[in-house]
Each structure stands twice: as structure tokens, then as C-alpha cells.
MMTF fields as JSON, N, C-alpha, C and O atoms, coordinates in Angstrom:
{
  "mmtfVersion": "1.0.0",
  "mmtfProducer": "UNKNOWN",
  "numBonds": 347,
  "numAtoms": 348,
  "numGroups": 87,
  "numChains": 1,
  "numModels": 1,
  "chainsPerModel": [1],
  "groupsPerChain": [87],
  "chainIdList": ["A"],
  "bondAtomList": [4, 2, 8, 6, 12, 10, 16, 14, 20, 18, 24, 22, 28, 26, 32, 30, 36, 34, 40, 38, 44, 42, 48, 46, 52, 50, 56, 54, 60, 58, 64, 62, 68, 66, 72, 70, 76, 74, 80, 78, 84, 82, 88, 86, 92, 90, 96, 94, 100, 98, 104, 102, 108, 106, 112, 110, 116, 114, 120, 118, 124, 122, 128, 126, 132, 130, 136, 134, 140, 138, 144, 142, 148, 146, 152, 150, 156, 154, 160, 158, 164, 162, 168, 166, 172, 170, 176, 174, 180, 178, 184, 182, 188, 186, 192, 190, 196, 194, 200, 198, 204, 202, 208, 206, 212, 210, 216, 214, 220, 218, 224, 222, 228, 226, 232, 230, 236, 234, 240, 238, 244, 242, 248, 246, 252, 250, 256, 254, 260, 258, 264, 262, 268, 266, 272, 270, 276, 274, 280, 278, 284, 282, 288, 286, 292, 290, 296, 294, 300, 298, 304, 302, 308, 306, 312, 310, 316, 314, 320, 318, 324, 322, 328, 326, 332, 330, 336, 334, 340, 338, 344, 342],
  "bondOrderList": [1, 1, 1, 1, 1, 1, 1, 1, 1, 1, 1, 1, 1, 1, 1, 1, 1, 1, 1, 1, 1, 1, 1, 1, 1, 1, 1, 1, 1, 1, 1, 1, 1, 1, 1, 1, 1, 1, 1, 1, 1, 1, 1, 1, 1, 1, 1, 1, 1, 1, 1, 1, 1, 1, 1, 1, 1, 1, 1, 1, 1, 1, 1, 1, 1, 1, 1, 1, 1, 1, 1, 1, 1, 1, 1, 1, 1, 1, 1, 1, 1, 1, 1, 1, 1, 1],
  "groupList": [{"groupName": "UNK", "atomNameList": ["N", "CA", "C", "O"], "elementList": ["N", "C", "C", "O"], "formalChargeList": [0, 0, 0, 0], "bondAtomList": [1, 0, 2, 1, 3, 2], "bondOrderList": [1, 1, 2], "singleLetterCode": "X", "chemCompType": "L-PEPTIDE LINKING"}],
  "groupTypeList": [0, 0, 0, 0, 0, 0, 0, 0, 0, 0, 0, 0, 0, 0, 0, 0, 0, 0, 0, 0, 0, 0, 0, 0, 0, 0, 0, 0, 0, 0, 0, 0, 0, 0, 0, 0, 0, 0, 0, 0, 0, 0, 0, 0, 0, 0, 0, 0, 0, 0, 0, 0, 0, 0, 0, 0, 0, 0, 0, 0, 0, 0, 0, 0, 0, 0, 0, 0, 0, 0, 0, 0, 0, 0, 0, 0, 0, 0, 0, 0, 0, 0, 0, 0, 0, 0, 0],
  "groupIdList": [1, 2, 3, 4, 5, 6, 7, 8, 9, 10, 11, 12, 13, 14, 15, 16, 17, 18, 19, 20, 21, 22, 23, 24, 25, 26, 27, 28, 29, 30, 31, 32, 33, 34, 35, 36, 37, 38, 39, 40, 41, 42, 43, 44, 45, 46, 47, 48, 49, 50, 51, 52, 53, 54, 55, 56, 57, 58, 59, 60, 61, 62, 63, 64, 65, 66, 67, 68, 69, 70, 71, 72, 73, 74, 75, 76, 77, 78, 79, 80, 81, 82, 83, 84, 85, 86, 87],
  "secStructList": [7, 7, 1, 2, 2, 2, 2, 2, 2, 2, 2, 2, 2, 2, 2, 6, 1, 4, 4, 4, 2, 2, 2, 2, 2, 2, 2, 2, 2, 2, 2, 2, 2, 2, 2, 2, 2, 2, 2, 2, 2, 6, 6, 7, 7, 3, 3, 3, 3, 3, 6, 6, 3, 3, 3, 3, 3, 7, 6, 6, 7, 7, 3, 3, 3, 3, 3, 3, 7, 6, 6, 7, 7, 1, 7, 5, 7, 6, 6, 1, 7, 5, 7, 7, 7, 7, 7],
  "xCoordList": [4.852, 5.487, 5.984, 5.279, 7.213, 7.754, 8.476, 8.33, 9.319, 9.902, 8.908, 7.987, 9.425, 9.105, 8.982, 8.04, 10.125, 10.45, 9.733, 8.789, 9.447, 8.591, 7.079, 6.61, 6.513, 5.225, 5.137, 4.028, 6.37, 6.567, 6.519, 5.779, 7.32, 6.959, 6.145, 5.929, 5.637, 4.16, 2.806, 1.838, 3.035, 1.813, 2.137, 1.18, 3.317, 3.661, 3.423, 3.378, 3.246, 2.814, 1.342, 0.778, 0.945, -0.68, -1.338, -2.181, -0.629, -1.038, -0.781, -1.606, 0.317, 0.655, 0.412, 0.853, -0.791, -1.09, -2.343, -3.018, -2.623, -4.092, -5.131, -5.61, -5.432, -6.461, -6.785, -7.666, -6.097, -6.348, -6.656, -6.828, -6.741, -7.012, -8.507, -8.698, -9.675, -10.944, -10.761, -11.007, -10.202, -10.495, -9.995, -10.546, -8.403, -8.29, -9.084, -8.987, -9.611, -10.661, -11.872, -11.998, -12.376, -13.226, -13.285, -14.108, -12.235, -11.903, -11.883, -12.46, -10.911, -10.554, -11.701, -11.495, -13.232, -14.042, -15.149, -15.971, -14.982, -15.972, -14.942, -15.315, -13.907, -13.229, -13.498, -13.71, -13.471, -13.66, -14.842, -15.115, -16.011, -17.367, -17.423, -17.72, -16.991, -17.398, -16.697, -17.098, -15.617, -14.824, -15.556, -15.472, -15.948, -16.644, -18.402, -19.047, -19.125, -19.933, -19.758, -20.741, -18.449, -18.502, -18.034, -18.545, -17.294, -16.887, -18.342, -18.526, -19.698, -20.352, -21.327, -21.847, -21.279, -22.126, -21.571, -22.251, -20.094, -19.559, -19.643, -19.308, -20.355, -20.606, -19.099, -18.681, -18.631, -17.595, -17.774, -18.52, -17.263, -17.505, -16.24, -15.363, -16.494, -15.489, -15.423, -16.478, -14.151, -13.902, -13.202, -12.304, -14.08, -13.113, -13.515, -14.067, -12.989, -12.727, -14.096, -14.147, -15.045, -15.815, -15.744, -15.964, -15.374, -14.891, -13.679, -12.545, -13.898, -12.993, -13.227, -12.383, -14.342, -14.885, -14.031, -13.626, -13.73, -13.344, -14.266, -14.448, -15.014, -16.336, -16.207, -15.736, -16.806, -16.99, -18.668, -19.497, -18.841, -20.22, -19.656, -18.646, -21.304, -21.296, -22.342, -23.159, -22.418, -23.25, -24.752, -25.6, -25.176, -26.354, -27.13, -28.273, -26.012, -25.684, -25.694, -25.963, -25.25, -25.169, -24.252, -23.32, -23.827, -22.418, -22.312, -23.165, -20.572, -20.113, -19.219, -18.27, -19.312, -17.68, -16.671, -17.064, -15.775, -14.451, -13.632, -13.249, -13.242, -12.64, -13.251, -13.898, -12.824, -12.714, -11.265, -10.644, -10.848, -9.493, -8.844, -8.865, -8.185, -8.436, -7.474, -7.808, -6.318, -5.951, -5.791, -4.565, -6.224, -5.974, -4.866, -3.947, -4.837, -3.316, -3.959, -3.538, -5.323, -5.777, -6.583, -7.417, -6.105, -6.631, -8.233, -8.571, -9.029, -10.838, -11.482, -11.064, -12.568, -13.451, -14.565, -14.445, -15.279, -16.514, -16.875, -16.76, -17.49, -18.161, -17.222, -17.508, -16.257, -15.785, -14.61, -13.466, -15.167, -14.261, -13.281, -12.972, -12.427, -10.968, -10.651, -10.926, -10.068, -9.895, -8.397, -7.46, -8.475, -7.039, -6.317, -6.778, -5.73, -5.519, -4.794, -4.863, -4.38, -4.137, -2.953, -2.738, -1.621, 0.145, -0.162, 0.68],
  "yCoordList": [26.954, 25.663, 25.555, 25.0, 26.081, 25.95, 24.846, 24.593, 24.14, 22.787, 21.436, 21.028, 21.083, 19.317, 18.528, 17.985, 18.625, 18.163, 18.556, 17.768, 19.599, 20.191, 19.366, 18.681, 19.601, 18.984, 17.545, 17.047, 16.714, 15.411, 15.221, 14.485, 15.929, 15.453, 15.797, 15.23, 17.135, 17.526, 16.759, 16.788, 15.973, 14.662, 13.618, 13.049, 13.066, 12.064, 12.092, 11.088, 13.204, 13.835, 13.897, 13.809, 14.033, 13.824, 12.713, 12.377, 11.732, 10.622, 9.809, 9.145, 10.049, 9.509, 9.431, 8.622, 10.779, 11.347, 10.431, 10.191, 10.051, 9.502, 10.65, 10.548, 11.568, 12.218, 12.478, 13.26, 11.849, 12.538, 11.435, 11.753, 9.68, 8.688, 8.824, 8.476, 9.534, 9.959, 10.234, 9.453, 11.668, 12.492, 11.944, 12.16, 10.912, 10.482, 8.916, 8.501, 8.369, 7.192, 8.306, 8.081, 9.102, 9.922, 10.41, 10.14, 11.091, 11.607, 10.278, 10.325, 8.98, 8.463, 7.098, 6.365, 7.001, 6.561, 7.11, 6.542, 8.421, 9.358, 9.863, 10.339, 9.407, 9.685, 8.49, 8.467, 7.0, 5.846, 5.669, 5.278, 5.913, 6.032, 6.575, 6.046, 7.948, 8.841, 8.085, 7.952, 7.767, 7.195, 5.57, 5.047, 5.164, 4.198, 4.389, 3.393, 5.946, 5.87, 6.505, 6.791, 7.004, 7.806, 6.404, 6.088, 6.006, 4.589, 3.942, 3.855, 3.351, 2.623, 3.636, 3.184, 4.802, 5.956, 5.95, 6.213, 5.569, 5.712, 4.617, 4.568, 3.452, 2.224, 1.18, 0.472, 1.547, 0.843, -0.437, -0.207, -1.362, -2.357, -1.662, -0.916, -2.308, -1.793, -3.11, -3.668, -3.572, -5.095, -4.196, -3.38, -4.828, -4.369, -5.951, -6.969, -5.61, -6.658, -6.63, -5.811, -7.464, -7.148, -8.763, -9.914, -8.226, -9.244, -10.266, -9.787, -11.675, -12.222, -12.38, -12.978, -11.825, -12.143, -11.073, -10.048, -11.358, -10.094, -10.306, -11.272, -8.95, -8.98, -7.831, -6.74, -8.305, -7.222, -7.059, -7.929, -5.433, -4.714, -4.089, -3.534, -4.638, -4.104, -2.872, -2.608, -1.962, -0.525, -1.443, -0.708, -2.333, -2.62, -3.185, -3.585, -3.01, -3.434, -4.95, -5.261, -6.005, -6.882, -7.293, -6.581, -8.116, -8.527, -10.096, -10.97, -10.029, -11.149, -11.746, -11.015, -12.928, -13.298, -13.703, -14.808, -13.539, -13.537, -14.455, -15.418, -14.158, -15.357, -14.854, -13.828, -16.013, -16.028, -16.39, -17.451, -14.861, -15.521, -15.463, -14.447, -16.706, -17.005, -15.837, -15.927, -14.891, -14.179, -13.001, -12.941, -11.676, -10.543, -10.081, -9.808, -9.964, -9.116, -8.109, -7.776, -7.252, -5.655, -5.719, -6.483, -4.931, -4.576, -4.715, -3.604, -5.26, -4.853, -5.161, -6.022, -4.393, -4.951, -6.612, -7.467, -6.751, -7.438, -7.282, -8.003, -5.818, -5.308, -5.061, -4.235, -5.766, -5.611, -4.134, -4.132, -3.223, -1.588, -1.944, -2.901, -0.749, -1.161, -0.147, 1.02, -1.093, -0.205, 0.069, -0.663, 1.325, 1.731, 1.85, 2.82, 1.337, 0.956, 2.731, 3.883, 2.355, 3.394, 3.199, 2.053, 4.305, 3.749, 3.66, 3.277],
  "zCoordList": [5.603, 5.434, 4.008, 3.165, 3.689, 2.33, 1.669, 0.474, 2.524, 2.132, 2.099, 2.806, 1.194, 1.274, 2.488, 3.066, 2.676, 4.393, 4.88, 4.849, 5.53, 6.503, 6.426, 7.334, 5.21, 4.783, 5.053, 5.245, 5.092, 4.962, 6.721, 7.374, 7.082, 8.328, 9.437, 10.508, 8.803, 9.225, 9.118, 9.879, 7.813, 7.745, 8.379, 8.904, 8.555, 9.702, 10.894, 11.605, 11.256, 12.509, 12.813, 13.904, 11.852, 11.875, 11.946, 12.777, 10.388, 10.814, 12.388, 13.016, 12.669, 14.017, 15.073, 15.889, 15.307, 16.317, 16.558, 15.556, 17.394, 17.932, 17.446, 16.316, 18.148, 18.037, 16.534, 16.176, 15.791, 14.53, 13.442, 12.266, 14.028, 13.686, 12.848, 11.683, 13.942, 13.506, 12.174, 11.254, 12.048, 10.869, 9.425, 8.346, 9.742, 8.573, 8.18, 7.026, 8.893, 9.213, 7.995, 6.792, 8.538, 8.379, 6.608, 5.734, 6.589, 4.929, 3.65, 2.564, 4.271, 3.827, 3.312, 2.345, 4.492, 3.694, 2.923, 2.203, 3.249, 2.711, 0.454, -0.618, 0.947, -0.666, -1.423, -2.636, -0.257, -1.368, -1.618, -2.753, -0.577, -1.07, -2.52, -3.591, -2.13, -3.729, -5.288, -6.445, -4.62, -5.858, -6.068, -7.18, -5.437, -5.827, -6.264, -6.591, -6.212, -7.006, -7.891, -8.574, -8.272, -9.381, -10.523, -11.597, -10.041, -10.779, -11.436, -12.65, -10.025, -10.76, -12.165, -13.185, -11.766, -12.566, -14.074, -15.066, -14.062, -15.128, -16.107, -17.291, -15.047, -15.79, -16.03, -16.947, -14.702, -14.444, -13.195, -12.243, -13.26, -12.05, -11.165, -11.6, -9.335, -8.831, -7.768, -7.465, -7.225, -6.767, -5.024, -4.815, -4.241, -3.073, -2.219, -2.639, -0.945, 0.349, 1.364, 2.282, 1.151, 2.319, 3.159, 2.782, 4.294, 5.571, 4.809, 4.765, 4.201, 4.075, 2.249, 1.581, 1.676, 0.608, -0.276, 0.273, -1.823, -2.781, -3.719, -4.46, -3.561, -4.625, -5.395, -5.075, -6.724, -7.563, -7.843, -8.111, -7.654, -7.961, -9.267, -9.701, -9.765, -10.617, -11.006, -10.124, -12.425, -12.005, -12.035, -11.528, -12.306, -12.34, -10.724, -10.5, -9.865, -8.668, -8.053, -6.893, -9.378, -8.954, -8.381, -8.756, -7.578, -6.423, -7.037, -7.193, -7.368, -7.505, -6.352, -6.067, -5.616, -4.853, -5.654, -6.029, -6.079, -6.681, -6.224, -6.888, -4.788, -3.836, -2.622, -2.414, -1.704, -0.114, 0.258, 0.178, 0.794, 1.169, 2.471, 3.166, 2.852, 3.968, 5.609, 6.79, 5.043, 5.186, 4.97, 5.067, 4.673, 3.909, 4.291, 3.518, 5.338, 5.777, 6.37, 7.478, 5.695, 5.458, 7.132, 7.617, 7.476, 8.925, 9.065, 9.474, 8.977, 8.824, 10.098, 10.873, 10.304, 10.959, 11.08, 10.203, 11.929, 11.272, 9.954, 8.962, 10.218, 8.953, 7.612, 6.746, 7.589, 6.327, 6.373, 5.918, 6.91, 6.993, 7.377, 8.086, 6.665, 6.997, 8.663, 8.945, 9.352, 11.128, 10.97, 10.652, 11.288, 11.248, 13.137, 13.739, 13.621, 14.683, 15.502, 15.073, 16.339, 17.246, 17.626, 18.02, 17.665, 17.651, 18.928, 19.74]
}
């Protein structure tokens, strides 16, 4: 696979595909996990979306609510996770 193109629409293809919803569901919370403990390790706070709440943790692991907002837009579950739907 030498072109751009090719690659470009070889990942479109992937993402697109149902069967393959899992794996990028899969990679994609297993990268923000890490990036979010490498963040608090570094003694950094990190602010994400859980259910309708935007909270920031901090490394000492305290949780702030920030807002409640009444729309996100962001696809989530109950539990706050983001659900990536099925074309």
C-alpha cells in the first residue's frame, strides 16, 4: 500500500465496516485510559465527560464537577463511555 490514497481509503473502510466497530471501540479506550494515567502520573489534572457531568481529576484523585451540561452532542452511554454506533 504505497499511496496516500490508498491508506486513506483503506481506513475508511475499516472504520466503516461493522465488524470492526469492536476493535476500534477497543484500541481507542485502551489509548485514552493510558493517556489519561500517564497524564495524572505526570502530575497533571485531566477534565473529561462522564454521563452529563464535565469533571476534572485530579493526580491526587480528587474529582471536581465543572458543569452539567444539558446536551453534549458526544454519543455516550449510561456509563458515561463514549458508544460508537453501527453505519
Amino acid at each position: 500500500m504505497g499511496s496516500r490514497k490508498k491508506k486513506s481509503e483503506y481506513l475508511s473502510y475499516i472504520e466503516e465496516t461493522p465488524k470492526q466497530i469492536g476493535r476500534i471501540r477497543d484500541v481507542a479506550s485502551r489509548a485514552t485510559s493510558e493517556a489519561r494515567k500517564r497524564a495524572l502520573k505526570r502530575g497533571n489534572y485531566v477534565t473529561y465527560l462522564e454521563g452529563k457531568k464535565i469533571i476534572r481529576e485530579y493526580p491526587d484523585g480528587k474529582k471536581v464537577t465543572l458543569k452539567i451540561v444539558q446536551e453534549s452532542g458526544i454519543p455516550v452511554d449510561r456509563n458515561g463511555k463514549l458508544r460508537l454506533s453501527k453505519r
